[in-house]
C-alpha positions in Angstrom: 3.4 -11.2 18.8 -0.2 -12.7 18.7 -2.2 -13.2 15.6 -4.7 -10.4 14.2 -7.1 -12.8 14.5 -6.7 -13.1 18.1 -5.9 -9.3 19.0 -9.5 -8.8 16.8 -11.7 -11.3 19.3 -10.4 -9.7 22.1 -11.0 -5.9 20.8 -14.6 -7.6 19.6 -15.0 -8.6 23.4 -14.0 -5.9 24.7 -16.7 -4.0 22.6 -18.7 -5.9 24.6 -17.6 -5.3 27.9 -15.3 -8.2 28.7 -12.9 -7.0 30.8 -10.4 -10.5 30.8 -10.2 -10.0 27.0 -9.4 -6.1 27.7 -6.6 -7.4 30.0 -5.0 -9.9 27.4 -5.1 -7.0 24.7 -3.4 -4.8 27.0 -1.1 -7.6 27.8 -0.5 -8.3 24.2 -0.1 -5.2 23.1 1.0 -2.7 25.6 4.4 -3.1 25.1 4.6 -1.9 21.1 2.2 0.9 22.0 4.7 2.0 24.7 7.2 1.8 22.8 5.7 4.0 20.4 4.5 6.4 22.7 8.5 7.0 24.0 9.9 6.9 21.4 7.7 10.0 19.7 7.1 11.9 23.3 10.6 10.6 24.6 9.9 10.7 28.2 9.0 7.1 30.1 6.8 9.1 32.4 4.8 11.1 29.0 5.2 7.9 27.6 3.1 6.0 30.7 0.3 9.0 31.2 -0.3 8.4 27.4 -0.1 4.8 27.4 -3.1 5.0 30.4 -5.1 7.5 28.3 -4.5 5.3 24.8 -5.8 2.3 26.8 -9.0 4.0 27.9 -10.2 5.5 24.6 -9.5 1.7 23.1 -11.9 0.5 26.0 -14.1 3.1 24.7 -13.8 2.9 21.2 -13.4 -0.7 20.8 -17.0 -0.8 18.8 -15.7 1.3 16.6 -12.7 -1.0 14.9 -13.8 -2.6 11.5 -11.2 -5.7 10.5 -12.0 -4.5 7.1 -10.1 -1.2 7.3 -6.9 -2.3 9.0 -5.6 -4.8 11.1 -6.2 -4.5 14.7 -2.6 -3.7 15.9 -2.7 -0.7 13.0 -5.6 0.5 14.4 -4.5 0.1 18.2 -1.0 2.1 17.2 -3.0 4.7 15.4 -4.4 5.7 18.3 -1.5 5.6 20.7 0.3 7.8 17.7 -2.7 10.6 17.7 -2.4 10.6 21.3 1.0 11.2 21.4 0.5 13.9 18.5 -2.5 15.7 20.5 0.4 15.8 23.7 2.9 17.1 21.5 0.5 19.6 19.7 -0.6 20.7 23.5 2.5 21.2 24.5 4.1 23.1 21.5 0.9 24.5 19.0 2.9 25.6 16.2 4.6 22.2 15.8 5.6 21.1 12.2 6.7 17.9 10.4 9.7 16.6 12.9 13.2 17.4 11.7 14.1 13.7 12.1 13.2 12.2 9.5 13.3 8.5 11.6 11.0 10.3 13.8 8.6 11.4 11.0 8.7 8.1 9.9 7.5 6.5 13.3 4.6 9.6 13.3 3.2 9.0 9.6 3.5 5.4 9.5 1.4 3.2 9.5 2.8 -0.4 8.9 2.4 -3.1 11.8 5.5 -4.6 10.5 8.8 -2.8 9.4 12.1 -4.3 8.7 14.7 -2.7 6.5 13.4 -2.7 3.4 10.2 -0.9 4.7 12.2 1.1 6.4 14.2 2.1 3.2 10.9 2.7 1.1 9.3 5.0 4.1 11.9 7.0 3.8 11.8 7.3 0.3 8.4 8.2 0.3 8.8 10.4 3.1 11.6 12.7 0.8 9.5 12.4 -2.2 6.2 13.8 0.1 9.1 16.7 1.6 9.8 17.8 -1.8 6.7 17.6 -3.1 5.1 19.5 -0.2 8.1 22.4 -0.8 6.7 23.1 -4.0 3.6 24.1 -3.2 2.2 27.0 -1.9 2.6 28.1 1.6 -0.5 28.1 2.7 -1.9 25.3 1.1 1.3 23.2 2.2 0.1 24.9 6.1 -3.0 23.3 5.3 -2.0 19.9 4.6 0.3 20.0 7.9 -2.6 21.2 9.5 -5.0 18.4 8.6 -2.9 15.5 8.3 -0.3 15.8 10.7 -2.0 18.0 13.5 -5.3 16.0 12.6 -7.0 19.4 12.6 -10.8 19.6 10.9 -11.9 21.6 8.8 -13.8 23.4 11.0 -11.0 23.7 13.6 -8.7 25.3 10.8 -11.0 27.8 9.7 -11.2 28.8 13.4 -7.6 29.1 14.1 -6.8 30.8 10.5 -9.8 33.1 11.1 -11.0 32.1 7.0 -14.3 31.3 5.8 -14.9 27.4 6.0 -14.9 27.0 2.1 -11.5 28.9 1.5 -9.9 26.3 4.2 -11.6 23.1 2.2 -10.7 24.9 -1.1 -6.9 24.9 0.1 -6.9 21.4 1.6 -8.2 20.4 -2.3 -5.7 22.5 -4.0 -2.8 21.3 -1.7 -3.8 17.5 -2.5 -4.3 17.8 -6.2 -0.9 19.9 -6.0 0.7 17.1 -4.0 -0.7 13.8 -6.0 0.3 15.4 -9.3 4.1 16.0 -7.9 4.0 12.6 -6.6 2.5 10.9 -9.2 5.8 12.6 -11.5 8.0 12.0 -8.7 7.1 8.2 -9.3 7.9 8.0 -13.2 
């Protein structure tokens, strides 16, 4: 795999319009952001309409990356995996938290690197967040799913839910206080 360093000059050029360092990103990184993509839609040809769409929103969005907040294959995967999340949300809108719990893994993560040990901890943290989320709620645990997995806003819950904009924020808040404080015990 090539260096951060080098996958960051060429999202920096391509910023700026250079479409050679567009071509080596794509080259570099096309095939982990595929493999992403089939492995969470599981169909090549899903896989290669998103993989198309994941590369033009990078061409459009490459300004937008900031070294500072991730490293660039992080942020390149983050896209492909909200892509692949808006597909999935399209295609089936009252989609929750995958059964698999390998798949939810591959959805929530964000690590650039993952061996067995990460693996291990992932899903760890992925059972502690399952159980803590059980205890909450239901519709402040709806609201969490809502924001952080369907990557719903505010706004665009308080529409579907038909609640007044500050009830929706109130039970995001409640949710995540809920959740911290059962992970925060689940860690002791």
């Amino acid at each position: 795999m090539v260096e951060s360093e080098q996958l960051a000059q060429w999202l920096a050029a391509t910023a700026a319009g250079d479409e050679r360092a567009f071509k080596k990103l794509y080259q570099a990184t096309s095939p982990h952001l595929f493999a992403l993509l089939l492995r969470i839609l599981r169909t090549q040809d899903s896989a290669e309409d998103a993989l198309q769409d994941v590369y033009v929103k990078i061409w459009q969005k490459a300004k937008t990356y900031e070294s500072k907040r991730g490293a660039p294959l992080s942020w390149l995967m983050s896209i492909a995996r909200y892509r692949a999340l808006d597909l999935l949300r399209r295609s089936d809108p009252e989609m929750g938290l995958p059964e698999d719990a390998e798949m939810a893994a591959i959805v929530l993560s964000d690590n650039e690197t993952s061996g067995p040990q990460a693996n291990s901890e992932t899903m760890q943290s992925l059972g502690a967040v399952d159980h803590c989320l059980q205890t909450l709620r239901p519709e402040q645990r709806r609201s969490l799913m809502m924001v952080y997995y369907e990557g719903l806003t505010h706004q665009e819950m308080s529409d579907r839910l038909d609640m007044p904009l500050g009830t929706v924020k109130s039970l995001v808040r409640r949710g995540l206080i809920g959740l911290r404080a059962c992970l925060a015990d689940f860690e002791k």
